[in-house]
C-alpha positions in Angstrom: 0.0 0.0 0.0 1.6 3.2 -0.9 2.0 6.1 1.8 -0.4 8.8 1.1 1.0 11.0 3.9 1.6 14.7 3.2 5.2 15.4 4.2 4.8 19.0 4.5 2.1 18.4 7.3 4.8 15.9 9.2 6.7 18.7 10.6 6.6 19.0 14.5 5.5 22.5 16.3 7.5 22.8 18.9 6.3 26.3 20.1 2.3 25.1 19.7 3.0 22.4 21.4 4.8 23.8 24.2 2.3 26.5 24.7 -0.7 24.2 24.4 0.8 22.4 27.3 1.5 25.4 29.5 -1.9 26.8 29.1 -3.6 22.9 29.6 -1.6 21.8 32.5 -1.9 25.2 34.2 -5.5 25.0 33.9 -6.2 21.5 34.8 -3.6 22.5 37.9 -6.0 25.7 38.9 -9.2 23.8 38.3 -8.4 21.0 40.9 -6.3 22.8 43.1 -8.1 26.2 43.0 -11.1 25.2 45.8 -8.5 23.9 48.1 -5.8 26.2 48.1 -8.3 28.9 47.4 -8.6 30.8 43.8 -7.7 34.4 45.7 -4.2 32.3 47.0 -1.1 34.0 45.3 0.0 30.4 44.0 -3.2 29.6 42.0 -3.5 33.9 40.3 -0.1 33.6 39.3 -1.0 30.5 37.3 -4.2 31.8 36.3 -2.0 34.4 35.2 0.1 32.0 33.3 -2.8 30.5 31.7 -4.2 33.4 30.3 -0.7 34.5 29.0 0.4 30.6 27.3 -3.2 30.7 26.1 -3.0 34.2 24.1 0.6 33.5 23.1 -0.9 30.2 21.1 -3.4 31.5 19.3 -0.7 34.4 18.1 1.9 31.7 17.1 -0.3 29.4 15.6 -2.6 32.1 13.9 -1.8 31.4 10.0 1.1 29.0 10.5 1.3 26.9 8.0 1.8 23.8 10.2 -0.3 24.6 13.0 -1.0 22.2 15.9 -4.7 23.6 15.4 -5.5 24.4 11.9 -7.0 28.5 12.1 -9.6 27.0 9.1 -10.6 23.8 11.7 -13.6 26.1 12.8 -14.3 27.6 9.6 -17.7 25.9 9.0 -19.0 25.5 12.5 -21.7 27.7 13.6 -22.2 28.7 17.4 -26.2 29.4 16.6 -28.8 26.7 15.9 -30.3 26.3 11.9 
């Protein structure tokens, strides 16, 4: 069976990926820790903090990149309202 990859979508995003995991593990990190160490607790804004930041810095890395970890056109056809 012959490969029908695309070798111009095999190349690795280092920076999406690394960002993606920032802003995932600091969120999964607030989300369980937040009600026990308390969401006002200088620990769990900072990360907040950091979450916002890695999150933003994403969507400006990936925006138009040719290999993107999340394609900007993924969403394209999806509709928030009901037809």
């Amino acid at each position: 069976m012959p490969d029908t990859r695309d070798p111009k979508d095999a190349a690795l995003d280092p920076a999406g990926q690394a960002l993606a995991i920032l802003a995932l593990g600091t969120l999964a990190f607030v989300t369980i820790e937040g009600p026990h160490w308390g969401f006002a607790s200088p620990a769990i804004l900072a990360l907040t903090a950091v979450c916002i930041v890695s999150g933003v810095l994403f969507v400006v890395v990936e925006r138009g990149k040719a290999g993107a970890l999340v394609p900007s056109n993924s969403c394209a056809g999806v509709s928030s309202t009901p037809r």
